[in-house]
LUMGUNU-937435 format. One record per atom (N, C-alpha, C): x, y, z. Coordinates in steps of 0.001 Angstrom, whole numbers, plus 500000, padded with zeros to 6 digits. Each point is the difference from the previous one (the first is absolute). Layout:
<atoms>
XYZ ...
</atoms>
This chain:
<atoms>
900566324294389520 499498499383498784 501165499733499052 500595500893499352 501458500221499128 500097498720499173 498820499453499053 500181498795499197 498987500075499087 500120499395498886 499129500162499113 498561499299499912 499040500682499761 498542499558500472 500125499355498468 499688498457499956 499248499516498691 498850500829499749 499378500162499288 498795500886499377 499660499321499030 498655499021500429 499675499265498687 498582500466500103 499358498385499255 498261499703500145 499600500102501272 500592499608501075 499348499916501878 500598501367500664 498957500683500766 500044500862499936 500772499623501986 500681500085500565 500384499282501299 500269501628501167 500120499027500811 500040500750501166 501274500806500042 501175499649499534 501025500878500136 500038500869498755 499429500102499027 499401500908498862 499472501428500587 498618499685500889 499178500534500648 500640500699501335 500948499502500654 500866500753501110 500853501026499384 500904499233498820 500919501026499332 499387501272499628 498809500130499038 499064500843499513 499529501011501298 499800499570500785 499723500750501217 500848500615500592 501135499450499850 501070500546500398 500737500876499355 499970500021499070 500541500960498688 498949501074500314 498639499699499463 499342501143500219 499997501175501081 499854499305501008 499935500435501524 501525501097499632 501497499687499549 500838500783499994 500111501226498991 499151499215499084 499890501032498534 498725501446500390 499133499753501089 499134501092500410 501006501309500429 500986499538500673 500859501015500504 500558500949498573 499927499097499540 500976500967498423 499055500574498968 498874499348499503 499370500309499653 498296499790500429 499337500962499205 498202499547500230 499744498695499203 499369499367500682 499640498416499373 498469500072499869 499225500104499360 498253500355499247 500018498334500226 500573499344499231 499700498662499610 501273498719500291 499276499139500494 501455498757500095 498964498481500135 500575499120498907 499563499029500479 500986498639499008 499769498851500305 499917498788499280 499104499647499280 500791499862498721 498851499761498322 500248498531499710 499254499554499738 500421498496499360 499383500609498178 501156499607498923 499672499913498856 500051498720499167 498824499629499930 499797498456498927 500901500307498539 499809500913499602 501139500261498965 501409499646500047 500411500484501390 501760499418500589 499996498829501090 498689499957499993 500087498570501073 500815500811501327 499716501001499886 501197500979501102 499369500579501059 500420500294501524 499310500864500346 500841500916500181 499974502096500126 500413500691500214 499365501071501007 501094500766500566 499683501166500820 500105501109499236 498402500463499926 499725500933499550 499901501336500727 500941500621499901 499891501542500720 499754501647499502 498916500508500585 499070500460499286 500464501701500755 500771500868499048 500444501173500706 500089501245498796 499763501190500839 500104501314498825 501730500045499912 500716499986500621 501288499578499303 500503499538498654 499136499287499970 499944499302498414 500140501464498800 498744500177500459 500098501515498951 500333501347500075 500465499996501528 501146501044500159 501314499924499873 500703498836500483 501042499856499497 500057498579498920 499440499565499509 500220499317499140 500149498522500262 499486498939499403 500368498830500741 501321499449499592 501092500017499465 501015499185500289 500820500370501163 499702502018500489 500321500248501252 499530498942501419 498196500364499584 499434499441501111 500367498368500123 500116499207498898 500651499220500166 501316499283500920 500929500792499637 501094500269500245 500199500375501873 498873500725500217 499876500453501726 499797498789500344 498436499381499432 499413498852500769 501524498582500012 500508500220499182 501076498535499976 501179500116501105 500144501302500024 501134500239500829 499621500209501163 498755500110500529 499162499662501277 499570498841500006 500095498997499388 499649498544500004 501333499191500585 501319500197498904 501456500155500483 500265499875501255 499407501207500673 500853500224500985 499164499601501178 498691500012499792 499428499378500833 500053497709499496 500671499967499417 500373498108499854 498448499705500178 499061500261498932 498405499782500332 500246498434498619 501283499960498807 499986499351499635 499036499582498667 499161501526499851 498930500248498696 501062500802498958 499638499309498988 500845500796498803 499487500460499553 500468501040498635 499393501088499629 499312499362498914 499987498876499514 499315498992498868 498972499442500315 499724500036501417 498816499808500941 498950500994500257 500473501160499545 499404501415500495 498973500538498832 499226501021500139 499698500887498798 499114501188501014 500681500921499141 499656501741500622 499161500331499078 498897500607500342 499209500899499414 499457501113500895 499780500929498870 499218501485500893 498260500001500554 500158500947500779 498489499802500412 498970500846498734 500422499680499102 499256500807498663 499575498427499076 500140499287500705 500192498173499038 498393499666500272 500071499640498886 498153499954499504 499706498522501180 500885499083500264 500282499162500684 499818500069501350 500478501193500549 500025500345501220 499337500537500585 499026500945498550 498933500935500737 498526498961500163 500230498760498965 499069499043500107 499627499294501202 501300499809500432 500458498974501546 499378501055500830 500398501184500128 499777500728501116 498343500281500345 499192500107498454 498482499926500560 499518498518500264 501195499501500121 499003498606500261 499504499512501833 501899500297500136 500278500492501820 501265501311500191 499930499858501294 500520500947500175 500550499361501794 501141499770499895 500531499921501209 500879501192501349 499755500978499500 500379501069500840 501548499705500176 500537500945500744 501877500140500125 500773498981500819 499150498974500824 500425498287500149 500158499696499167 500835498746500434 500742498816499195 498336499125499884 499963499697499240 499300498736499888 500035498832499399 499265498740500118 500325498876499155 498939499151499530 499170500991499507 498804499163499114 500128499835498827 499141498434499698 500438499040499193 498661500271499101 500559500278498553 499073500071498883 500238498820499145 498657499117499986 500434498614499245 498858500144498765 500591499991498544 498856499717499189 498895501223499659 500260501104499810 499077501542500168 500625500197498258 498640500943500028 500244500963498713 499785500951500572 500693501302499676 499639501066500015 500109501129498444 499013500745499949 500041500669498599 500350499066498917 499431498495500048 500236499051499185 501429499599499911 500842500065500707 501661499642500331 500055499232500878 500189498116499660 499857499080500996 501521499856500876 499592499969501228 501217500119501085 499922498521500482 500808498771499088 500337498864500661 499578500339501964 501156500318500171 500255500255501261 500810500912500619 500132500768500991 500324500670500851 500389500505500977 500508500336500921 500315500358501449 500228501690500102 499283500730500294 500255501406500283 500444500467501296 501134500628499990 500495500611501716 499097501516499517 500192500471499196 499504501265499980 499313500975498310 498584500218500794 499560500914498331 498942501638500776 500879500454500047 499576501671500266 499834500722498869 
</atoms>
């Protein structure tokens, strides 16, 4: 991969490989509760959202800091301006998680247009919400 993924409004196939691919390496290092692709109408942006108790054990500019330098070195080509970490304590996450629940597979279902707990989710792609 070793190139930079545009990360805009279209959410594309080499977005969705990279993300998988990052993730898939980041299980080894840490527990991953949550991972997916957010589209925000606010930034016209979409991001990888990764959803880990890391966050609030060691802090996120650490957990940060792991996930980039496992992105690095794996050339997946996602930047850290692309990213956002949160803990599995995120009012966000515990919302997502009663909605589904994809077990410790990768997955790649597509949430288009949902509210949940009144929080509208443009759109979506989840590899993972345990």
């Amino acid at each position: 991969m070793d190139k930079s993924i545009l990360v805009g409004n279209s959410l594309t196939d080499e977005m969705i490989e990279a993300g998988e691919h990052l993730i898939t390496a980041l299980e080894k290092k840490m527990n991953i509760k949550g991972a997916l692709w957010m589209f925000s109408r606010e930034t016209d942006k979409w991001k990888l959202v990764i959803v880990t108790p890391d966050v609030r054990l060691s802090g996120p500019i650490k957990t940060y800091r792991k996930i980039q330098a496992t992105s690095s070195r794996l050339g997946t080509g996602i930047d850290v301006n692309d990213m956002s970490v949160t803990s599995e304590q995120a009012s966000s996450y515990l919302a997502m998680k009663n909605l589904l629940k994809t077990g410790k597979s990768l997955s790649k279902l597509r949430l288009t247009d949902n509210f949940i707990n009144g929080v509208h989710i443009p759109d979506a792609l989840v590899y993972r919400m345990t």
